[in-house]
N, C-alpha and C positions, 0 to 999 in steps of 0.2 A: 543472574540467570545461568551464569554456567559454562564453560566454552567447550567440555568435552559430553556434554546432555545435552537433548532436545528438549526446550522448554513449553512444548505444547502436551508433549506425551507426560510428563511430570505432574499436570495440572488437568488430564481428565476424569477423573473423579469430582473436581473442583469448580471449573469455572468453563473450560474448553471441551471441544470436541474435535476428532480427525476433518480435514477436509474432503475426504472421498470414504465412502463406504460401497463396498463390493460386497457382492454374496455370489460363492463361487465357494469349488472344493480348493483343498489345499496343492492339488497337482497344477491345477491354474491360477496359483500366485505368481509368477515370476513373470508369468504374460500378461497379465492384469497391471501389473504394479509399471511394467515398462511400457504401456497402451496408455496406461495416466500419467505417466510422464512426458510423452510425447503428444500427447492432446494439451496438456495445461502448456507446453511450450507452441505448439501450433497455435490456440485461442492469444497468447501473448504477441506472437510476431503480427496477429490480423490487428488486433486491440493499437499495436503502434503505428501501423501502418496507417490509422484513422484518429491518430493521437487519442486513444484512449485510456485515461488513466485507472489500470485496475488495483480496486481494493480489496477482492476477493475471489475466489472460484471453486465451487463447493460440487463437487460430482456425485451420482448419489447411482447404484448398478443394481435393477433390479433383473427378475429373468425375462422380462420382452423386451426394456428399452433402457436405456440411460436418460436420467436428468443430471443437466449441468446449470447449475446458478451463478451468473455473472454478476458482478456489482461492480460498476467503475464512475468515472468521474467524468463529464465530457466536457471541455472550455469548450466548445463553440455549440451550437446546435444546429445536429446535422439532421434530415430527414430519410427514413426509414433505415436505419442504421441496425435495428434487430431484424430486419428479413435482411438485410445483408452475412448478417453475422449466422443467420442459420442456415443461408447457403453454401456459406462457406464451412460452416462444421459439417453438413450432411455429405457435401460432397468430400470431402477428409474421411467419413467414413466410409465411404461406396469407396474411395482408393483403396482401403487396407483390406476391404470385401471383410468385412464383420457382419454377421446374421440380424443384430437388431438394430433397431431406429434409436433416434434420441429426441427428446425433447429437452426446448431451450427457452430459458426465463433469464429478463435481462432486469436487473435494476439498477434505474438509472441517476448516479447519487448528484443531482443536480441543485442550485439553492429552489430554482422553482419549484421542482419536484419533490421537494422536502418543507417545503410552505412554511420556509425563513426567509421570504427576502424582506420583509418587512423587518425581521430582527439586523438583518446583515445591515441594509441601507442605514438602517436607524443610528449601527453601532461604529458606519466607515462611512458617515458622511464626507468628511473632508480626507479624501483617499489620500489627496495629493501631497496633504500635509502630515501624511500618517509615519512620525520618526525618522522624515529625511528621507524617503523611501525615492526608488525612482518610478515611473511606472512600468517597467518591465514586471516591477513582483507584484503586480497588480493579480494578475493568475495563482499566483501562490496564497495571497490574500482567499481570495476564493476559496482554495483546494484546501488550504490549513482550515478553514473555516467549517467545511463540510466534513474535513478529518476528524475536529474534535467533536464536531454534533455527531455525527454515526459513530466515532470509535474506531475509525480507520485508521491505524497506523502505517498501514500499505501505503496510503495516499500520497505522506508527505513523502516519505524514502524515494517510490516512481520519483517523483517531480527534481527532489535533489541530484537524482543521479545524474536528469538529464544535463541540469547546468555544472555539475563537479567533472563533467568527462566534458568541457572545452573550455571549463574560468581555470587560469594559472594562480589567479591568486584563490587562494578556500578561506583565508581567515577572513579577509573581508565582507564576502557573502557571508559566509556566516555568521560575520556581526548584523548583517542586515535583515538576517530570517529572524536571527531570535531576536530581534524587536521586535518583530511581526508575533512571531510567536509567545512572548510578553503578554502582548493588548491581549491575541486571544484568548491565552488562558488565564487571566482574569475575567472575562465574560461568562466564560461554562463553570458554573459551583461547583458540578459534579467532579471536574479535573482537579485532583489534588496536585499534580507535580506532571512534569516531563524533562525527558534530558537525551541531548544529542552529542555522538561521540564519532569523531573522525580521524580515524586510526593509520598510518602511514607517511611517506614523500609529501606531506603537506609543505604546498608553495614552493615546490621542488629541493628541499633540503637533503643534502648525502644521506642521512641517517632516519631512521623513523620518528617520530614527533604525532602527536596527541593532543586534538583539541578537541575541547568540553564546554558545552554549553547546557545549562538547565536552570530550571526556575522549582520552586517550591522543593514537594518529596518524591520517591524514587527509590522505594523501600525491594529489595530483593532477595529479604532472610525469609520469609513466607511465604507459603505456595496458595492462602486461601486469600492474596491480596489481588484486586483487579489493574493486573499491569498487563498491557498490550506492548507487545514486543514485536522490533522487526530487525533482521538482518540482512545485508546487501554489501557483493563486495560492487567496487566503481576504479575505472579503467582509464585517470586521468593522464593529463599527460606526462607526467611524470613516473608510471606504477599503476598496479594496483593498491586500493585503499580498502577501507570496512567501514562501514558506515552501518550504529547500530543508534537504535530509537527509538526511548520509553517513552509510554502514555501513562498516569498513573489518576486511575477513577475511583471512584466510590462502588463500594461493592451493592 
């Protein structure tokens, strides 16, 4: 992927596209660009506040209104949870006193709502007995599971980060995800590979340290192969870390 490129911008022509498109002159770039930065971090702080796990958020600026695409993940199921989330966007915007309205689409990547759970239940019958697992990663089961079906690689990174900023030990967890993550990807054909990489103070050691977990391929010499990438630094207690995480599908 690269560490001094953006691997989104590489691959439009290809596979990807920008997450926000603006139509606007070029004197109104720098106030555009800092309005979407500060909106995709406002929708973030609401999104955890309601444990929301988000996979995406796609802003789209025409000349009357803004549309914003949310896609997250939600363990539990709450009710009315997008007329929440548009109150609290509209009124975010009536603060800044911006001239137009927005409209707001939420999708919501649940197994229900994705009309797997007949596949899910079928393929984690015996949870309990899924690789030694405890049930705590019972949610990660979930989360991983609707990662690989949508192609979210947002999903799992959220979910990691939470438990990498209070578990002291990281190799452990880790051996416990990528069991999990194993079964999964052997169920999706489409997955050809994935691989996860934990960059720093791992388990608190003086010196930096590197662990790597993946299964199958994870090819990164070609820009026309479908790899979903994510990066995320994580604020354990020992440091900061990086935590980067390939999906690698069928084009």
């Amino acid at each position: 992927m690269g560490q001094k490129t953006i691997p989104q911008s590489l691959r439009l022509d290809h596979l990807k596209n920008w997450n926000s498109n603006w139509i606007s002159e070029k004197s109104d770039y720098s106030k555009l660009f800092y309005f979407d930065y500060t909106l995709r971090e406002y929708i973030t702080k609401i999104c955890k506040k309601d444990n929301l796990n988000i996979s995406k958020i796609n802003i789209k600026k025409n000349n009357q209104y803004i549309e914003i695409y949310l896609s997250f993940y939600l363990y539990k199921e709450k009710k009315n949870i997008t007329e929440k989330l548009q109150k609290d966007i509209d009124a975010y915007l009536l603060y800044l006193n911006l001239p137009f309205t927005s409209r707001f689409y939420v999708i919501n990547n649940t197994i229900g709502n994705l009309n797997i759970k007949s596949m899910f239940y079928k393929n984690f019958r015996n949870k309990k007995k899924l690789a030694r697992i405890n049930s705590n990663f019972y949610n990660f089961i979930n989360t991983s599971y609707v990662a690989f079906y949508t192609q979210s690689v947002e999903l799992i990174s959220n979910y990691l980060i939470k438990d990498l900023k209070r578990i002291p030990k990281h190799r452990q967890y880790l051996n416990n995800i990528n069991r999990i993550l194993i079964k999964q990807y052997n169920i999706f054909n489409n997955c050809l590979g994935y691989k996860i990489q934990l960059k720093g103070r791992v388990n608190g050691r003086e010196r930096s340290n590197k662990i790597v977990m993946k299964s199958g391929k994870t090819p990164l010499n070609t820009l026309k192969y479908n790899v979903k990438y994510d990066y995320k630094e994580v604020l354990t207690p020992y440091g900061i870390c990086s935590l980067k995480i390939w999906l690698f599908y069928k084009n």
